[in-house]
C-alpha positions in Angstrom: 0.0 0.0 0.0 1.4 3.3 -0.6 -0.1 7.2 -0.8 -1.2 9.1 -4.1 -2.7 12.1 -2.6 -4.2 13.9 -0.2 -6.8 16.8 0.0 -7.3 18.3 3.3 -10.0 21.3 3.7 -10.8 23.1 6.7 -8.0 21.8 8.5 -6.3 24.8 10.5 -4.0 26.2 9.5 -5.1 24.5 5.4 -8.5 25.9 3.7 -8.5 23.9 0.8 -5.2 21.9 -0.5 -4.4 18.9 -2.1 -0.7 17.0 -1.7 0.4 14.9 -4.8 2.4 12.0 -3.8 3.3 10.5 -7.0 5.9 11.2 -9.5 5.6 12.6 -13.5 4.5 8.9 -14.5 1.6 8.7 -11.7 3.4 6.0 -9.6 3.8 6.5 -5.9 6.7 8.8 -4.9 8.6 6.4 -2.5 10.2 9.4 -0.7 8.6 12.9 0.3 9.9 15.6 1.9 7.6 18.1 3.4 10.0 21.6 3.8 8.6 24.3 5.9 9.1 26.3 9.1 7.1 25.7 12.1 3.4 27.1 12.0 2.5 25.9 8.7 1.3 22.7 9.1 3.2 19.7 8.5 2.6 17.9 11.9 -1.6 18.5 10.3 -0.9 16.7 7.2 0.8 13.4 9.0 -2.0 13.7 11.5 -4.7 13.5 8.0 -3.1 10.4 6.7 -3.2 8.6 9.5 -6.6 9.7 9.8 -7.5 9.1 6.7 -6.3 5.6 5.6 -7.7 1.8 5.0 -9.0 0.4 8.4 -8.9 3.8 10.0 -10.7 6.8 9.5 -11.9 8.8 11.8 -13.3 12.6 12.0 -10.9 15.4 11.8 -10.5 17.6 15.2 -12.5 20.9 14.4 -9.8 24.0 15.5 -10.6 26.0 18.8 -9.1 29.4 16.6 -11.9 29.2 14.2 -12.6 27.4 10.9 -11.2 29.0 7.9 -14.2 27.5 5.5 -17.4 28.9 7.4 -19.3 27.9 11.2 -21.2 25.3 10.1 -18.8 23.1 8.1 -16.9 20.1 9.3 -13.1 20.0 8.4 -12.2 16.6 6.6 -9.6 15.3 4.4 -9.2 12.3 2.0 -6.0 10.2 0.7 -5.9 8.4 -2.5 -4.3 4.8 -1.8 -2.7 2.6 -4.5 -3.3 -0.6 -2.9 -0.3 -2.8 -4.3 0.4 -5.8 -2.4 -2.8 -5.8 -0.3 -4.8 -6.0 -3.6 -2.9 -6.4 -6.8 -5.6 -7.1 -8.7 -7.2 -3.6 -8.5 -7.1 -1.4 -11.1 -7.2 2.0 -9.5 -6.9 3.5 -6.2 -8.9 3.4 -3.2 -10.3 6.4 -1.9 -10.6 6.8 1.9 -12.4 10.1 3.3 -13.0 11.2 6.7 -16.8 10.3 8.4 -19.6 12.3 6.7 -17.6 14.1 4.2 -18.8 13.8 0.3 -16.0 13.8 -2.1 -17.6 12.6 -5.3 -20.3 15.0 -7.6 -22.5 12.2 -8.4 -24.7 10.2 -5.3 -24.4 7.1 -6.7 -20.9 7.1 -7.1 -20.0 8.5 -3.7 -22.9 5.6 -2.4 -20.1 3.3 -4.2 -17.1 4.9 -2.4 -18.3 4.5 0.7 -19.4 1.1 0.5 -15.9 0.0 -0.7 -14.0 1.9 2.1 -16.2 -0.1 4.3 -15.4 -2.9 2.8 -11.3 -2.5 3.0 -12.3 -1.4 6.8 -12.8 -5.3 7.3 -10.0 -6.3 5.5 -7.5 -4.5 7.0 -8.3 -6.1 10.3 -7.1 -9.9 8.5 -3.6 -8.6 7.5 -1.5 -5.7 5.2 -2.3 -1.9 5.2 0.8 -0.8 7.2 1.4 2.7 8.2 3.3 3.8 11.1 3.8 7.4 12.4 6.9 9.1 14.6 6.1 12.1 16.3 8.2 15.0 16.5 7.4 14.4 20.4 9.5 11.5 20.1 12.3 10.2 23.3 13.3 7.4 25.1 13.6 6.2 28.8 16.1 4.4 30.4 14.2 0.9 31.3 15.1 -2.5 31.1 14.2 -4.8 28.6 10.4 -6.4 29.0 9.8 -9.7 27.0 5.7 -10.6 26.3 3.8 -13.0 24.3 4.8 -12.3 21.1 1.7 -13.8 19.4 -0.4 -11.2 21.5 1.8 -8.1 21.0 5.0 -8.3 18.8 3.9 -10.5 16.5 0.6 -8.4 15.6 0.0 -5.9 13.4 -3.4 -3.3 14.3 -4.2 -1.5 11.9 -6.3 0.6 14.1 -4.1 2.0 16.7 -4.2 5.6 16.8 -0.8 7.9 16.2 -0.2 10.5 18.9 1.4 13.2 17.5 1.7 15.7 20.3 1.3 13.4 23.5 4.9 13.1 24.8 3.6 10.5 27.0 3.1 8.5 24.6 5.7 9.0 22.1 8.6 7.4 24.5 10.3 4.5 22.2 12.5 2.8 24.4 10.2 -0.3 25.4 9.1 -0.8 21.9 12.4 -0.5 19.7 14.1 -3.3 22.3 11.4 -5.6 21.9 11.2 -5.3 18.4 15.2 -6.2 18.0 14.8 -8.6 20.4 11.9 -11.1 19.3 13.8 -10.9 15.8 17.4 -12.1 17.3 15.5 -14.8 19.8 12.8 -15.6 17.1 15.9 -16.1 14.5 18.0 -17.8 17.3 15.5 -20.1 17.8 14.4 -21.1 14.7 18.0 -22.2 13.7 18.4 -24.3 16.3 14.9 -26.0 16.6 14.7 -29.2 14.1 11.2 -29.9 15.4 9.4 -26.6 14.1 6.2 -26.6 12.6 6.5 -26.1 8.7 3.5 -23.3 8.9 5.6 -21.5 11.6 6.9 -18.4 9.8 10.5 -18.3 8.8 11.6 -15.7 11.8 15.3 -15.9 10.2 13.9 -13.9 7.8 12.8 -11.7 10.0 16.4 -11.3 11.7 18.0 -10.9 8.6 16.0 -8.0 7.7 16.2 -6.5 11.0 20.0 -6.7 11.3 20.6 -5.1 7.8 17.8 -2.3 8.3 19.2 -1.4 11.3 22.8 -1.5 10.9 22.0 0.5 7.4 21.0 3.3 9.2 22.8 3.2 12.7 26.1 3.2 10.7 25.9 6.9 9.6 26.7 7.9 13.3 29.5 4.4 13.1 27.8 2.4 15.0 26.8 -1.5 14.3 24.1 -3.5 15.9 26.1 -7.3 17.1 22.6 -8.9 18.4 21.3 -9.5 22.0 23.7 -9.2 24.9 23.6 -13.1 26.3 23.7 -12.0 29.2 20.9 -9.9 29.6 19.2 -9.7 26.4 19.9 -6.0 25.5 20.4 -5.0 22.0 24.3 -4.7 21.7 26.2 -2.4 19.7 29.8 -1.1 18.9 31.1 2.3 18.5 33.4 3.8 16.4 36.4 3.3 18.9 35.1 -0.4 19.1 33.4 -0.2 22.4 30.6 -2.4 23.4 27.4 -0.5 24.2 24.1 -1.1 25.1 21.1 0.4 23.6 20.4 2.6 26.3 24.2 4.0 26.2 23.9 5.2 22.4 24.1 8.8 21.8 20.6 10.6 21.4 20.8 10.5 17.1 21.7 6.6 17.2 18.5 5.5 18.9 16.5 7.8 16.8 17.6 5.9 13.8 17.6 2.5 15.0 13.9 3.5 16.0 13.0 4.0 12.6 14.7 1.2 11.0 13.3 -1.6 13.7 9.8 -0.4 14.4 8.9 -0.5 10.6 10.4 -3.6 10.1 8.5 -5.1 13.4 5.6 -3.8 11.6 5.9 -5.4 8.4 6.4 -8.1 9.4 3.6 -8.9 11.3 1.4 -7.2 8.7 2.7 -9.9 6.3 4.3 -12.9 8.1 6.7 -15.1 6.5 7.5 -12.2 4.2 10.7 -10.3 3.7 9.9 -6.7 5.5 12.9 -5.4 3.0 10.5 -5.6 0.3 6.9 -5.5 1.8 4.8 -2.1 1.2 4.3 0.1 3.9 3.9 4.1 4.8 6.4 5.5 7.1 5.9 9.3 8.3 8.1 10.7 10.5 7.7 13.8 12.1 10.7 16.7 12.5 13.1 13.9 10.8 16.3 16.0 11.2 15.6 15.9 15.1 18.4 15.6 17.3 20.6 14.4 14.3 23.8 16.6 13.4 24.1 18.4 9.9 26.3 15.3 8.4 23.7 12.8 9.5 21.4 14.7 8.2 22.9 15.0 4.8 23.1 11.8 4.3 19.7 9.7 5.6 17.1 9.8 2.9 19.4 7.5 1.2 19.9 5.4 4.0 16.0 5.3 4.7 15.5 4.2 1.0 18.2 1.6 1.3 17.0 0.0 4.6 13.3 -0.4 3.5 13.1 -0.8 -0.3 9.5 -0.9 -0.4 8.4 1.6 2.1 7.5 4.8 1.1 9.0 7.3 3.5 7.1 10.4 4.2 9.3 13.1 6.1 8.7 16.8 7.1 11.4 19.2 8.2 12.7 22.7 8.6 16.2 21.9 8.2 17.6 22.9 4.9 20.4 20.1 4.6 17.8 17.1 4.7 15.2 19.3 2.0 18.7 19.9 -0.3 19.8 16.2 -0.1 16.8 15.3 -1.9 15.7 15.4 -5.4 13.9 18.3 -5.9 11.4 16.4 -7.2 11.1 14.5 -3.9 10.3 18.0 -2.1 6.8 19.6 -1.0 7.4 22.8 1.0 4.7 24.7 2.7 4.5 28.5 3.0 2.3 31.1 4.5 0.9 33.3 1.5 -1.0 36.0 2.6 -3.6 34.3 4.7 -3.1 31.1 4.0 -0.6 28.1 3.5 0.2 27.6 0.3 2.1 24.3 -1.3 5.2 24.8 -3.4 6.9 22.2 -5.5 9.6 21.3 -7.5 12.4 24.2 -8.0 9.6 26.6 -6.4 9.8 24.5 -2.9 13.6 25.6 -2.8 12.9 29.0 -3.5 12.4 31.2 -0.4 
């Protein structure tokens, strides 16, 4: 599954505007950057896709500053899905629309639309449909590992759990990214060594294949590299530059940050779509403020990494930092900018013109 478009209206600080996410030919762009200072948005537009996506939409929060399109109307938004994996066989995209809101002209056709995101609201609760979110809010706490029934928790993809985007309490990664490294290195671990496992069981060292590569593709731009699980007491292990053995909890600030968004997206595909390589399953990644906490070379250099660590993902990023917008293609870059009253979307050589 990846993202065409998206139209949001009434959204503050947005009256009416609509977000390609495809390139010249119409395919999916598999990497966006969305360029613009604070204040204009960009934390809105994550918040609309995951909003506004196959197996969850819900109704868009109404702004206490006053609605930019009239009183009486609701604000709403709707994304344009190409479907891919989850449903090759379909010939055009799904369109997904926020509760209430009428996108289509003709009754009958928006009658149609509405009984088919219905439909794919079912569906997504068997399997496929990933999207995962990082907020800007992002951090991560100093507690030990905490091992659960993967089959109720790791091992599980739900498609409709909500993304916070400006809860802080809820945006603290620590417990997560450990148990996502860990299930793949014991899963793997396992596997390898049991002769009597079930033939239907998933192949988990697939899993920590994928893992190790995904995150040692990114962790490596601050010179680190992931080893594994610490035998002793099961905490992701890594090496710095100088060669010293660190735990997860002892990596600079930046490191975490990207192991985070290597191993949480790789958790999540593979439990969207088990037995099945995560480095070339479909999924939507946005992350929030990308260039947070990461220094002006690591910056420079991580939309490559992110394409390279998760082929098939397609990575949607915002940012004010001008290093991570010039690294990409200018193709690749959406900026957002106040224009009179309103924001106005710029793209192409426009979006690196200030």
């Amino acid at each position: 599954m990846h993202l065409l478009g998206l139209r949001i209206a009434g959204l503050m600080p947005f009256r009416d505007i609509v977000l390609p996410f495809v390139d010249d030919g119409g395919e999916p762009r598999m990497l966006t950057v969305l360029y613009g200072a604070s204040g204009v948005g960009k934390t809105t537009v994550i918040h609309a896709i995951g909003s506004t996506r196959p197996g969850y939409a819900v109704a868009q929060p109404k702004s206490a500053a006053g609605h930019p399109r009239g009183s009486d109307e609701l604000p709403w938004a709707n994304a344009d899905w190409r479907l891919g994996d989850d449903d090759p066989e379909r010939p055009h995209a799904l369109r997904i629309a926020s509760p209430g809101a009428a996108v289509l002209a003709e009754p009958e056709s928006e009658l149609l639309r509405r009984r088919e995101q219905a439909l794919f609201d079912k569906l997504a609760k068997d399997r496929g449909f990933v999207f995962l979110a990082f907020a800007s809010t992002r951090w991560f706490s100093r507690q030990p590992l905490m091992l659960t029934s993967p089959a109720r928790g790791l091992a599980r993809y739900d498609v409709r759990a909500p993304h916070s985007l400006d809860d802080a309490t809820r945006s603290d990664l620590s417990r997560e990214t450990k148990q996502a490294l860990a299930y793949a290195e014991i899963g793997a671990a396992l596997q390898r060594t049991s002769s009597g496992a079930r033939v239907a069981t998933p192949k988990l060292e697939i899993l920590g294949a994928a893992m190790r590569t995904a995150v040692n593709t990114l962790v490596s731009l601050t010179g680190h590299v992931y080893h594994g699980l610490d035998p002793l007491s099961f905490e992701p292990l890594f090496s710095s530059p100088t060669g010293q053995r660190l735990a997860f909890d002892a990596l600079p600030n930046q490191a975490r940050h990207l192991v985070a968004f290597a191993a949480l997206p790789t958790r999540a595909l593979w439990a969207a779509y088990p037995g099945c390589d995560p480095r070339v399953s479909e999924g939507v990644v946005c992350i929030d403020d990308v260039d947070l906490h990461q220094d002006r070379s690591t910056q420079g250099r991580l939309l490559p990494a992110l394409r390279a660590a998760l082929p098939g993902v397609q990575w949607i990023l915002t940012t004010s930092s001008s290093e991570v917008a010039g690294s990409a293609d200018t193709r690749d870059v959406l900026a957002l900018r106040w224009d009179d009253d309103e924001v106005a979307l710029y793209a192409g050589v426009e979006a690196r013109v200030h």
